[in-house]
Every structure is written in C-alpha cells, then in structure tokens.
N, C-alpha and C positions, 0 to 999 in steps of 0.2 A: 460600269463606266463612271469615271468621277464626273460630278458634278459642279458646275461654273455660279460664281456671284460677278458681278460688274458693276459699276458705279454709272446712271443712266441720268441723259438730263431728263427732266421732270413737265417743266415748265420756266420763266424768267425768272432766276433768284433759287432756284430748288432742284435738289438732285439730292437720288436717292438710291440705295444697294437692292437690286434685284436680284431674283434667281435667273439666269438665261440659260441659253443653250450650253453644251459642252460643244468647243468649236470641231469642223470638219476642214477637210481639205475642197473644201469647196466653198464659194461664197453661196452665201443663201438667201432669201427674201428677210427684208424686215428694212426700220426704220432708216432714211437716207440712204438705202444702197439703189445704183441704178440699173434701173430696169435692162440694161443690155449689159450689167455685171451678174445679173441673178444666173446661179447655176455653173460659173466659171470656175472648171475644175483644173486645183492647184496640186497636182503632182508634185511640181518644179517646191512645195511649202513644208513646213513643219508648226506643229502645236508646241508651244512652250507654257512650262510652269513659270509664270510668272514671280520675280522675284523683287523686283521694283518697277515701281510705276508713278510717275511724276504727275502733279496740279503744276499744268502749264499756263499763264496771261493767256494765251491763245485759247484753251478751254472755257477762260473767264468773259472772255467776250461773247461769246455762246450763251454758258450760263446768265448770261445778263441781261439774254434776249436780242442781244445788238447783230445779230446775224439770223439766216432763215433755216436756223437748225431746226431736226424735228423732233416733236415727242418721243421718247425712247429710246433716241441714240446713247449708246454706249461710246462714253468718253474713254480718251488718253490715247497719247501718241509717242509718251515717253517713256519706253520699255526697257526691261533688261532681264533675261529667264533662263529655263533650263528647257533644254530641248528632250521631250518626252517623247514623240512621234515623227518619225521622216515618213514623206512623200516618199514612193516609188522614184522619180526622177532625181531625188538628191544626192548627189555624189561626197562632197568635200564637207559635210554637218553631219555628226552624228548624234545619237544619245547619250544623254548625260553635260553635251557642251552649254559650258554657260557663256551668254553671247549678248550682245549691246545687240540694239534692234534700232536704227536709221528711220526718224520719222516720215523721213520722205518713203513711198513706195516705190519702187524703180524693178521694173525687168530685166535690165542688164542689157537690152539687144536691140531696144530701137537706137536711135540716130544719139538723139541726146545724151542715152544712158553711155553710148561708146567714146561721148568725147566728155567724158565726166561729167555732166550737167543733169543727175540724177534728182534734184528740185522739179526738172518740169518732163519727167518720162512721157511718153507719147504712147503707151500702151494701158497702161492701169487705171487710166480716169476717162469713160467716155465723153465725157462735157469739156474739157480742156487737158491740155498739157499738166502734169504735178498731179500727186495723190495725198494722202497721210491716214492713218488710221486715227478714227471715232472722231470724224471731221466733216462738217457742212459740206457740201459739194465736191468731197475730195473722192466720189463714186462708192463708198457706202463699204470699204473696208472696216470690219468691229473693233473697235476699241480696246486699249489695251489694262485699261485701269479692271484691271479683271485677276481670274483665279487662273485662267487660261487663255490664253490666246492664239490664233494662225497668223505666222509669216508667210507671206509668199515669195518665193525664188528665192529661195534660200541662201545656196551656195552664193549669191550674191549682194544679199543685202545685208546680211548677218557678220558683225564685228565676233569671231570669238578670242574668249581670253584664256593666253598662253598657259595660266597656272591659277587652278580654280582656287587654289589656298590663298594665293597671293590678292586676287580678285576678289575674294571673300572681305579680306583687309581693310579693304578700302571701296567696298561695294558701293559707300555713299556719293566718295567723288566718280566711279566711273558711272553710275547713275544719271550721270549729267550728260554724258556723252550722245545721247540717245537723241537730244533737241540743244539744251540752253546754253554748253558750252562750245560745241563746234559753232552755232550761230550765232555767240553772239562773238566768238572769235572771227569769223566771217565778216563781221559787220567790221572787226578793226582793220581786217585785212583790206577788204575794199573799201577803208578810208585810207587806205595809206601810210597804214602805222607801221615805224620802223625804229631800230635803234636811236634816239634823242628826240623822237617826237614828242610836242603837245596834243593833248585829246582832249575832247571835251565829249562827255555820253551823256543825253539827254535821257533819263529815267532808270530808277535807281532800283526796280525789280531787280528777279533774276535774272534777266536777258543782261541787264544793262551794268549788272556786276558780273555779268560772264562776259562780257564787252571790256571790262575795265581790268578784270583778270587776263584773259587776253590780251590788252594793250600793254598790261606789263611785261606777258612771256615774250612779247617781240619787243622789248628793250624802250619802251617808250618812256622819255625822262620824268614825263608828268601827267597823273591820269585824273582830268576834273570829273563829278560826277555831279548834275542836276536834276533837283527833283523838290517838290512842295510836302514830302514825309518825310519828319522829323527821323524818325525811328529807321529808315531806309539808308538816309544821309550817313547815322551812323556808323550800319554797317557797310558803308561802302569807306567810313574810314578806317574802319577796324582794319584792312588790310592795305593801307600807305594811298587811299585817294583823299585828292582836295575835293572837297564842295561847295555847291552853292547853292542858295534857297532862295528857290526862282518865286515863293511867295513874297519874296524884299523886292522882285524887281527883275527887269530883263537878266541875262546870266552877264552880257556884254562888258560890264562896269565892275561885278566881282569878277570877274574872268581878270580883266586889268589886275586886278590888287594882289591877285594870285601871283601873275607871270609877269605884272609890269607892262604889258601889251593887250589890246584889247582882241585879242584873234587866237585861236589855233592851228597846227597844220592838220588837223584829220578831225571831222566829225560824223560823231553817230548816235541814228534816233535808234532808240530802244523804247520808246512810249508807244507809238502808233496812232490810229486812227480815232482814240477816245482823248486824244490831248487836251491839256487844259490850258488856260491863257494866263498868262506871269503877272505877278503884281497884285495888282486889283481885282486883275480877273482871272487868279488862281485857281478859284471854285468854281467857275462857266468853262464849258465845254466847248471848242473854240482849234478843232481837229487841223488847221495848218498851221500851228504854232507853232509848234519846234521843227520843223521841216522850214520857214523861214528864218526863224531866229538860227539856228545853223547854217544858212547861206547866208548871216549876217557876220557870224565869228567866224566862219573858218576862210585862212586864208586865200589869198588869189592863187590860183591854179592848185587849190588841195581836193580834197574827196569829201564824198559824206557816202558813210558806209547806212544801211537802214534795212535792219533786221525787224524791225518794229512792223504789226503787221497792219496794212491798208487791204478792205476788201468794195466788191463792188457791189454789194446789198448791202444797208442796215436801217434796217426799222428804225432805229431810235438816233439817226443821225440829226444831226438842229438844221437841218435845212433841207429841202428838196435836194441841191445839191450834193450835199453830204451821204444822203441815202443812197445816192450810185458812186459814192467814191468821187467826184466831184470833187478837187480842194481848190481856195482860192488863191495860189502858189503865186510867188516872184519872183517867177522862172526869171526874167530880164536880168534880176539881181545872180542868180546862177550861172545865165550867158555873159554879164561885164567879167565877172571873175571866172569865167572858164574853170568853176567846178565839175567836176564829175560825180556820176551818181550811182551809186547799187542797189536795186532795190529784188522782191523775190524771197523765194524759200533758201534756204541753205543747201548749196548740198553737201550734206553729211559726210558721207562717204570720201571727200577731197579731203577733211581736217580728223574723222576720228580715229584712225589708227595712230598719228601721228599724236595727237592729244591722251591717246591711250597709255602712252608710254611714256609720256610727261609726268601723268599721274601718278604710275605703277615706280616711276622712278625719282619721285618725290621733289620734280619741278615747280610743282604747280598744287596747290591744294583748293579745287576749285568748290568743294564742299562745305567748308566753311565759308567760304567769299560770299556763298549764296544765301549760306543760312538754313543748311538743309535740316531737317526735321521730319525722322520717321513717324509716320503714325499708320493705324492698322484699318484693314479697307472698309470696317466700319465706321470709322471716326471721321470717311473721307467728306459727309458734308457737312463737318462743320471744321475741316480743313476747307475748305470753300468760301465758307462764311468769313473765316477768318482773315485769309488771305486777301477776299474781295474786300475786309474791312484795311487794307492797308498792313498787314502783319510783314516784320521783314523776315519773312523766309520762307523756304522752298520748301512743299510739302511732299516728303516721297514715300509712296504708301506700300504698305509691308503686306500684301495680302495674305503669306503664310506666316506670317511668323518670324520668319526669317533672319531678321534683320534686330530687333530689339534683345 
C-alpha cells in the first residue's frame, strides 16, 4: 500500500509535513474528528491521488492560533486529484478521473443538499449544519494538503473534467475551483453585480481577486479593489482593477476620485474577521471595519456580498466580544439603506461547473488574477510563512510532482 505525507498544523505560527495514514473509506479517530463521526463508513467515497492542493486565508487563521483548532490536524480544503479507489456504492466516478473536489462536504440527500444549499448539509457535521475538510469544527474530515486523500459521496460532490489533456493545461486555473474562485464569485453574486455595475472588494488576497475576477465575468463596468499591501494592490491591477489604499484613509473619498461618486452599487468583504482599521489605524486589529465601512459606500438598496470568514471562537480576538464573534456592527446604518446581506460558506457546487467552462474555454484566467504559484508539498511551510507574511499569491502545492 502507498504510503501518505500531509501538511499538519503544529502549533500557532507552525506547520509541518508528517507521515500519516494512507486514507480508508471510513473516517477514523484522530485529531478534530467528532466523536459520533468516528467509524463512519463511506462506501458512497473514493481515495484520490492528489494533484493540487491550495494555502487557503481560511487555513491562515487556524495557523495563527485565532481559531480552536487542534494539534495535528491535517490541513486543506482546496483539492483537485485522481481518483485511485471507488467505494463499493459509487456508481457515475470512476478510476483514473481527474476531478475538482467542492470544499464544502455535502451528501446529496438531506433537505439542504436537495435545494442546492450544499454550504450547510445537515448530514456530515454533527455539531452544526456545513462541513469542509482539515477544518476546526467542520466534524474532523482529513485534510487534503496530502499525497492522498478520501471524498465522501462521490457521485455527488465530485466536479470531473471532460478531458484529462485539456485539464492538464490549465490544471492551475481549475485549481481554483475547489474554494477561492466559486466563492469569491459568490460574494459578487450576492452583492448584486451585474452588467454596468460598480464594486468595491474589501481585501486584496485570493478571495478578494477572485471577487474582482468574478465581478468582471458578470459584466461589471468598474471593479475597485482595497487593501493596506502594497504588493496585493498591485496584482489586483494587473488585471484592469482600480484601487485604493485604505492606509491613506477611509476607501469613501478615493472611491469619489475613482467614479466621481462617493458610493457603489455592490459591495464585498473579502478580509473577515481579522480586519484592520484604515488610516491611522491600519495596523490595529479592529474586526468591524470593513463590514461598516461597506454599509457606508455602497449604495441605498444594493448588497454586500461577504465571503470573508467570521467565526464564533477566537482566542486572539481584542475583545471579549470579539472572541465569540461579537462585532460592534451599524446595523441601523444597513436598515436606513435597506441593504442586504450574504453571509456563510459558498456553495460550490451552484458556480463550479459553470466556472469550469469559462476556464477550459478561455473566458476567465483566474490563475494569474490570483497569483498562483506552484510549490512542492515540502516547501508547504514556508509557503505559509510567506503568505502569512503578506505575499501576493496563491500557493498551490504539487505533492507529486505533477504540476512543475
């Protein structure tokens, strides 16, 4: 039997390439899995050789301590592999397909999963609604930043692609597919971005240029992007976004100079819950910022799409408050303007086929928008380091080989 390496959190700040198990079609004890998932046997799954595997912000907040992850867990949630082993129940996946893997975990067959709302399945996570692999309380699915990994419910969570040559091609953009580009397309969607729209995206990671990529492919006339790194701001012009540098000062006043109006019709957080405060207080952590300042620009009766993740533990939040998700929000300023609001996981599954084919068919190159940057599953923690240091790009890890 082959044997598996995985990239495991450590401690806050430290992660590191273990040997673990070779996975099975069952979930098994170990680090964050829950105790009434132990032993849950996945017929309905398949083992993939993993072929790409993404450093998500989402893993960075983990690694950073600011969530109650535990020793051991085996990170990533953004997959993409070849399928080496079918479950006895899998009918429509077989060996050899190579397949985008949907962060969310979904069954297919509770309530949710039937009306597409595959972000918060009511089967795969005993403690709540939503699951994802090598995730804090997402019920202790392994992580995919590995040499192997198990899906479960195959036939139904599994993207495959039409033409393994053709996917080969362009294996970096559909890489994407897996988390940052359906969601942060997600977040344009549920701001309300349409052909001639303004946008403004708060945070200039990968989320937040997959927000800006997306607001172009739905025709949007002007895509702002903010953020306090120099080097992020960049690449979010390198493919036709305005920006602004929210260390000068609120975005409200460049937004003006941009469009001539101090407002847009759709905004989206892409920073989340480790926000920082504009201006002066750039460098202080100050977690309702752009979730107000966004109900300050965007227009009366527009949206704020918000992909950016809020959770309801964090050690290292600046306030009592803060550590259960707590913000000090003006909401009042959301009711005068009868904004609307999205917030949640993505679900995948609504945008990736159709984003598949945007890719494959040379609409959309959302791999360089992000900055992706192969590296090999040893180099992954100091693709961590790097990243957490502010680097603009996506790091998506090659654990065979495969890809360089």
């Amino acid at each position: 039997m082959a044997g598996n390496r995985a990239v495991v959190y450590v401690k806050p700040g430290e992660v590191e390439v273990h040997r673990i198990a070779y996975p099975k079609l069952e979930l098994r004890d170990g680090p964050g899995v829950h105790p009434a998932n132990v032993g849950r046997r996945c017929g309905h799954g398949v083992i993939l050789k993993v072929v790409a595997t993404n450093i998500c912000g989402s893993d960075q907040h983990m690694v950073r301590g600011r969530t109650t992850a535990p020793q051991g867990l085996v990170l990533g949630h953004e997959i993409l592999g070849e399928v080496v082993e079918t479950g006895p129940d899998v009918e429509f996946i077989g060996v050899g397909d190579l397949c985008s893997v949907p962060f969310n975990i979904a069954c297919g067959r509770c309530r949710n999963c039937k009306e597409g709302r595959t972000g918060i399945c009511l089967h795969v996570n005993p403690d709540r609604p939503g699951s994802a692999y090598g995730y804090v309380d997402m019920g202790g699915w392994v992580g995919g930043q590995a040499e192997y990994v198990m899906v479960p419910y195959a036939d139904f969570n599994l993207l495959r692609f039409p033409d393994r040559a053709q996917a080969m091609e362009k294996i970096r953009d559909l890489a994407m597919l897996s988390d940052i580009f359906p969601t942060g397309f997600h977040g344009a969607v549920s701001a309300g971005v349409r052909p001639g729209s303004t946008v403004y995206v708060a945070g200039a990671g990968p989320v937040g240029l997959a927000a800006a990529a997306g607001a172009h492919l739905l025709g949007a006339a002007v895509v702002i992007v903010g953020d306090l790194n120099a080097g992020r701001l960049e690449q979010a012009r390198r493919f036709g976004c305005e920006t602004v540098d929210v260390t000068k000062g609120e975005p409200k006043e460049q937004i003006e100079q941009i469009l001539g109006v101090p407002e847009v019709d759709a905004g989206i957080d892409a920073v989340g819950f480790e926000a920082r405060g504009h201006g002066s207080g750039a460098g202080t952590e100050a977690p309702a910022t752009v979730l107000n300042s966004l109900m300050e620009i965007t227009a009366a009766g527009g949206a704020l799409g918000i992909p950016g993740l809020y959770v309801t533990g964090d050690p290292g939040g600046v306030d009592e408050a803060a550590k259960i998700g707590a913000l000090s929000l003006s909401l009042g300023t959301g009711w005068a303007k009868s904004l609307s609001f999205t917030t949640g996981q993505c679900p995948v599954m609504k945008y990736n086929h159709g984003l598949m084919k945007a890719i494959l068919h040379d609409r959309v190159h959302i791999a360089d928008a992000v900055g992706a940057t192969v590296i090999g599953l040893d180099e992954a923690p100091d693709g961590y380091r790097e990243f957490d240091g502010g680097a603009a790009r996506k790091y998506v890890i090659d654990p065979h080989g495969l890809l360089h």
